[in-house]
N, C-alpha and C positions, 0 to 999 in steps of 0.2 A: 546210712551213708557208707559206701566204700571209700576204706581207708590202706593206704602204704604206708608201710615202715622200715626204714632200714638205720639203722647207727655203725657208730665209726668207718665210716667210708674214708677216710683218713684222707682227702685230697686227690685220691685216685680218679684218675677222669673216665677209665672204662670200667668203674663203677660207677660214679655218675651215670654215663650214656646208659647203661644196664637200665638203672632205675629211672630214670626218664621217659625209656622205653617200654618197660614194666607201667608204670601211670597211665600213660597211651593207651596199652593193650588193654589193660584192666578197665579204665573208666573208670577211674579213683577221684573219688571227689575230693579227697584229701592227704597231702602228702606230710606224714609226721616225721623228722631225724632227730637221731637221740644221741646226736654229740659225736664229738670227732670231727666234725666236718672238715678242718684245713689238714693241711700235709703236716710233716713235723722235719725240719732240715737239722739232720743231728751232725754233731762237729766232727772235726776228725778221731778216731778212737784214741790213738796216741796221744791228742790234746787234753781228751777228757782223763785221760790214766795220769798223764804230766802235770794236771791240773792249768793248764795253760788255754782250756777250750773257751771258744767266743761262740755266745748263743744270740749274738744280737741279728745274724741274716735270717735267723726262724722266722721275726714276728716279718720280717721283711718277704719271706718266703709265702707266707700268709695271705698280705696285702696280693701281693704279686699274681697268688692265684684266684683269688678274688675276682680282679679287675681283669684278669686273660683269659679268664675261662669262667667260672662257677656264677658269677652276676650275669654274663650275657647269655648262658644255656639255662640258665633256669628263670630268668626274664624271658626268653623266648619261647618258652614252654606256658608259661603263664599266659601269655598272651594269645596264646594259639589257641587255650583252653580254661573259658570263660567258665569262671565259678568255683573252680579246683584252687582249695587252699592250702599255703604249705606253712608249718609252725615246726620252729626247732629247738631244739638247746644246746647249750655247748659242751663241750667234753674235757676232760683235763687235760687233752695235748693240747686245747683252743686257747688262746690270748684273748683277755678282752679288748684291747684296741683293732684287733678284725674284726670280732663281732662289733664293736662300732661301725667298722667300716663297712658291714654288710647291713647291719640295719639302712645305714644312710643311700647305701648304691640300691637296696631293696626292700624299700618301705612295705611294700604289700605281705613280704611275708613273714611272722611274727615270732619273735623270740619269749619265747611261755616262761621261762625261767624264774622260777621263784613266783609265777604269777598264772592266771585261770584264764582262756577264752571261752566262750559260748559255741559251738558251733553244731547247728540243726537240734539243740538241743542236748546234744552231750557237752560236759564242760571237759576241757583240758588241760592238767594240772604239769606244769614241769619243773623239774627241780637238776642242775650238771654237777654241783657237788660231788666228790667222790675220796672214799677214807685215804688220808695224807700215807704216804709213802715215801718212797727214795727218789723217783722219779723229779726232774729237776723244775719241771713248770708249775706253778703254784698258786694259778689264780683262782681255781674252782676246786683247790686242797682243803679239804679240815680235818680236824679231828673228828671223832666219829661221836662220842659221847662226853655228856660238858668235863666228865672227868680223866678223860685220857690225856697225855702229853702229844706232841709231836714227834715226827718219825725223823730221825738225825739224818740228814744228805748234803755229801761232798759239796753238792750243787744246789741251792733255792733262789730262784727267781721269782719276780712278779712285774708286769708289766706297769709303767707309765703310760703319759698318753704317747711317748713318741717312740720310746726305749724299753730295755729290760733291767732292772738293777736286781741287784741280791738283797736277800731277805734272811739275816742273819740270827742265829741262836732262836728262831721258831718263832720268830715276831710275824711271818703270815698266818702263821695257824692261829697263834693268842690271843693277836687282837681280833678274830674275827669269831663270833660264835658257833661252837657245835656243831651236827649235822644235826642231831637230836633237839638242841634249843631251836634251831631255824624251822625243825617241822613242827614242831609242838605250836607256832603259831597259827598252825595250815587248818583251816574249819572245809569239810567236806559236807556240804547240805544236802547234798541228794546222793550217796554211793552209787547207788543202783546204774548212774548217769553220768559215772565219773571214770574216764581216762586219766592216769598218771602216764606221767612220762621220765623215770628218771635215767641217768648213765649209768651207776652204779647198781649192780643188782644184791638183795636183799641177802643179808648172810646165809650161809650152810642152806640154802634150795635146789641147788644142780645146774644155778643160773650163771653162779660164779665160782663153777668149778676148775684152778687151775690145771695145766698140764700134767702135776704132782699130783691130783688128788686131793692140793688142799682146798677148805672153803674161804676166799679172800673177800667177804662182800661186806655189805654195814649192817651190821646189829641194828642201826636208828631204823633203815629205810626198811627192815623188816617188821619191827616194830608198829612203823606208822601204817604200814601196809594190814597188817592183824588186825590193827585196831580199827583205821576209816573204813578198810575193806570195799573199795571201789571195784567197779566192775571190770576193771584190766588194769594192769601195772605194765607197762613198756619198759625193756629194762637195753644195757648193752655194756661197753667196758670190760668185761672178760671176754675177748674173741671167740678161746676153746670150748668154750663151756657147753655147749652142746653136743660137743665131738665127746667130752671128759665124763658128762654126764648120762648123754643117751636120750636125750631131748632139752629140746628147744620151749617148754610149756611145763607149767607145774600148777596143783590147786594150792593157795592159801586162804583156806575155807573158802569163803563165797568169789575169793577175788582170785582170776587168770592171769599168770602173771610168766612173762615171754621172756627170752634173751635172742634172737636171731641168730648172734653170731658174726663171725668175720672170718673172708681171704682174700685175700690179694687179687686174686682171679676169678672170680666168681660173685655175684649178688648175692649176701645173704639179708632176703627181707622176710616178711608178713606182709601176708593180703588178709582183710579179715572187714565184716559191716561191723559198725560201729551199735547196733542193736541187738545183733547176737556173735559175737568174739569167739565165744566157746563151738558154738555149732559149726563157725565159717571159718574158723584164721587155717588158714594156710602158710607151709614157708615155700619160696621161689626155688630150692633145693629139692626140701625134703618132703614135700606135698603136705597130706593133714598130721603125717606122723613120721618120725625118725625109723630107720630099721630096726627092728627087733638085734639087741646085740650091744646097738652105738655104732659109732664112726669112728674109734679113737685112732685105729689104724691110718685114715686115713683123713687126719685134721691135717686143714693147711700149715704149711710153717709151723708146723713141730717142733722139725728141731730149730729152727730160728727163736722161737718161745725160749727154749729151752735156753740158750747161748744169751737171751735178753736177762734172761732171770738168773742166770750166773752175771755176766756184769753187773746188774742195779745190784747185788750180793756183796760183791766183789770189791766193785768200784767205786758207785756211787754211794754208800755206805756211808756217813759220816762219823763213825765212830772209830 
């Protein structure tokens, strides 16, 4: 089965239309997203430095593009093209009361999260989780290992069904289990026939290699990667990391294991059959392989990276 993949598309509509377009061409029978999927409406900077920032028009920005855009183009695409399936999961900028509301506006197509589909015979596993940070949205935040703490920030939210409220002194992370306890329930019965799909990419592999060079990924989700060793690992959540690292592809023994990438301006996906990953995936950029060298030169938003990762430093620090 031809399969697309693209993650963090962040709400962006001329990447949508990109990858739409890409489906089309390709003859993709199935289309995989690996979180991100809504915009993120970030407050005024001044508000957030004065402590006075209101994060309740995000989940509202969410809905919004939902219902204007992203349920009627990809309803219309589905319809147009019988048999093409599309399974996602969410990303840590995502709220869950959107992903409610897109379940609801679009039943046909499935959110894996935490759960397996069957399809032609490969199963696919997805897991939006990703290790807690500064960053202020905190529905798909944990801790990475049962014995780490939470990461102190100015700002923690977690969505209700209708609102945002704060989530104070690290009660999102506590009460919720691990990245580690959550996959240790995960039984993979056939590797050889198994698609993962997580946001977060697997520690120190080149997948989640920041702008600095450091490795920011999860220790669990490489872990569990070693151990099941399924036959592809979908990964995303680090934009640069292919620019920082020099490829978009890495071996973890038996298991291929991807990051695509992100910019603003451009598609970055995988085309790749779902029976041979290794021989077929392609990226929409960088063909079957990255230049000899890297891209670091030329990653998108650099320096915007860079200005983000001094504010969450900076500002949203809670300590």
């Amino acid at each position: 089965m031809k399969a697309l993949y693209a993650s963090d598309l962040h709400g962006r509509v001329n990447l949508y239309e990109e990858m739409i377009s890409l489906a089309d061409r390709s003859n993709a029978g199935c289309i995989i997203l690996g979180g991100d999927l809504f915009p993120t409406l970030i407050p005024n900077p001044l508000a957030l430095i004065n402590g006075s920032a209101d994060f309740q028009d995000d989940l509202g920005g969410q809905l919004r593009f939902l219902e204007d855009y992203l349920v009627p183009a990809l309803s219309a695409f589905l319809s147009s093209h019988a048999g093409v399936r599309l399974v996602y999961i969410p990303g840590n900028h995502d709220w869950i009361p959107a992903l409610k509301r897109f379940k609801e506006m679009l039943p046909v197509a499935l959110n894996i999260h935490a759960s397996t589909v069957d399809l032609d015979g490969i199963v696919l596993f997805g897991y939006a989780c990703v290790t807690d940070s500064t960053f202020w949205v905190k529905d798909y935040s944990r801790r990475d290992r049962k014995g780490d703490s939470y990461v102190p920030s100015r700002y923690a939210l977690v969505s209700d069904t209708h609102m945002l409220r704060e989530s104070p002194g690290g009660e999102y992370a506590l009460r919720e289990r691990s990245i580690e306890e959550e996959l240790a329930d995960i039984a993979i019965d056939d590797p050889g026939r198994c698609i993962c799909v997580f946001h977060c990419p697997p520690y120190d592999t080149g997948l989640d290699t920041l702008h600095n060079g450091r490795p920011i990924g999860s220790r669990s989700i490489r872990t569990f990667i070693e151990e099941k060793q399924p036959l592809l690992s979908l990964h995303g959540h680090i934009h640069e990391a292919p620019y920082m690292s020099g490829s978009f592809q890495t071996r973890m023994g038996k298991t291929l294991a991807a990051n695509p990438g992100y910019g603003p301006k451009a598609l970055h996906a995988l085309l790749f059959d779902t029976d041979d990953p290794a021989g077929t995936m392609t990226h929409s950029l960088f063909g079957a392989h990255m230049p000899e060298g890297g891209l670091c030169g030329r990653m998108p938003e650099r320096r915007m990276r860079k200005v983000k990762a001094f504010f969450m430093e900076k500002v949203l620090n809670g300590r």
